[in-house]
C-alpha positions, 0 to 999 in steps of 0.5 A, a space after each residue: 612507497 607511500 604512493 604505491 600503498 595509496 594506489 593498493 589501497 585505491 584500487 582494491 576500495 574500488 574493487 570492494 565497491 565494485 563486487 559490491 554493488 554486484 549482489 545489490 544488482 542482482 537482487 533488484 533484478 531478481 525483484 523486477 523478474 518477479 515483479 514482471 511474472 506476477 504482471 503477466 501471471 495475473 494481468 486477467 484473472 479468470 477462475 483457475 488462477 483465482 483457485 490456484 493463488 493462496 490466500 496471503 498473494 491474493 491481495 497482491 494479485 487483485 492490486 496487481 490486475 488493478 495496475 494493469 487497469 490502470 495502464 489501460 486507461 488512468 483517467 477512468 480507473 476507478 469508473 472501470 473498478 468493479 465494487 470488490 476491486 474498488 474496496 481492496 484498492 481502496 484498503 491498499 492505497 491506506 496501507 500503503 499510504 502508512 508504510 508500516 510507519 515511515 507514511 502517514 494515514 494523511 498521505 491518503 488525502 495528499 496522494 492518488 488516495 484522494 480519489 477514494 475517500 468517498 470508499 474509505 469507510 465503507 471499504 474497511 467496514 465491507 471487510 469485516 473491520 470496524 474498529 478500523 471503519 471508525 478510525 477511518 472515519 476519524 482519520 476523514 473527519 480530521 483531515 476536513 478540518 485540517 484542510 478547512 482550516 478549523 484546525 491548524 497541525 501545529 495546534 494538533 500536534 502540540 496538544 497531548 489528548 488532541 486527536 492526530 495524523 501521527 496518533 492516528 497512524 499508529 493506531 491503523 498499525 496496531 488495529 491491523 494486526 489486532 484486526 487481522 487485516 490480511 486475513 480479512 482482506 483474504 476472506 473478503 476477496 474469496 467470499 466475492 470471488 465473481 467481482 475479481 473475475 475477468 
């Protein structure tokens, strides 16, 4: 009897795992659906496209025509960046770096990232965040000296008052929404609307 008991028991944990997994899948194919659509729907951006999408998808459009770039030609996506789609790139890979918190604003250094350092700064300061320009320019500062040596992490990371990744990346948080960031990135990419036009 206690046999049978355990092959019921078995059998229905399977079936449980089994359904599931079912709404799990359908979310994740729902999200590639998704995904697959907005690549199709904003790999060119021409002047209707731009007009019709909404200021809170704009971002996503713009990176999500970057990404076609990219699938084009990697090895010279930057050199076929305009300055607009060079600044929001550049925005996007620092927010993506941090991940409202589960990154760092150092993964920027350590990730494709790197390749826009030379952008970072300047891009928060074109759309219209300068307290975010500033931290940047810390967070840049900071990671040279890291990298060079003048500073060991452990040393940073110990010290109350000494500047840090960890500081810093908290910081970008809570400058983003001070910032409004979004809006900015909105207001940025309406205002040079020729720049993402192709």
């Amino acid at each position: 009897m206690l046999q049978y008991v355990l092959i019921v028991i078995g059998v229905w944990l399977i079936v449980q795992l089994v359904i599931g997994t079912r709404p799990h899948k359908k979310q994740q194919d729902a999200m590639m659906q998704q995904m697959l659509e907005k690549q199709e729907k904003y790999r060119h951006i021409d002047e209707t496209t731009f007009d019709e999408t909404l200021d809170d998808e704009l971002k996503d459009a713009i990176v999500t025509h970057i990404f076609t770039k990219e699938d084009e030609d990697y090895e010279h996506l930057k050199e076929n960046l305009t300055e607009g789609e060079k600044v929001v790139y550049t925005v996007y890979l620092m927010q993506t770096a941090v991940d409202n918190g589960r990154g760092s604003v150092y993964q920027f250094f350590t990730g494709p990232g790197k390749e826009y350092l030379p952008d970072l700064v300047d891009s928060f300061t074109a759309i219209g965040c300068p307290k975010l320009a500033d931290l940047m320019q810390k967070v840049v500062d900071l990671a040279i000296q890291e990298q060079s040596g003048q500073i060991a992490d452990v040393d940073v990371d110990e010290e109350d008052d000494a500047p840090s990744f960890q500081t810093y990346t908290f910081d970008f948080m809570d400058l983003c929404e001070e910032e409004q960031i979004e809006d900015k990135l909105a207001n940025y990419i309406r205002q040079h609307k020729a720049t993402f036009l192709n």
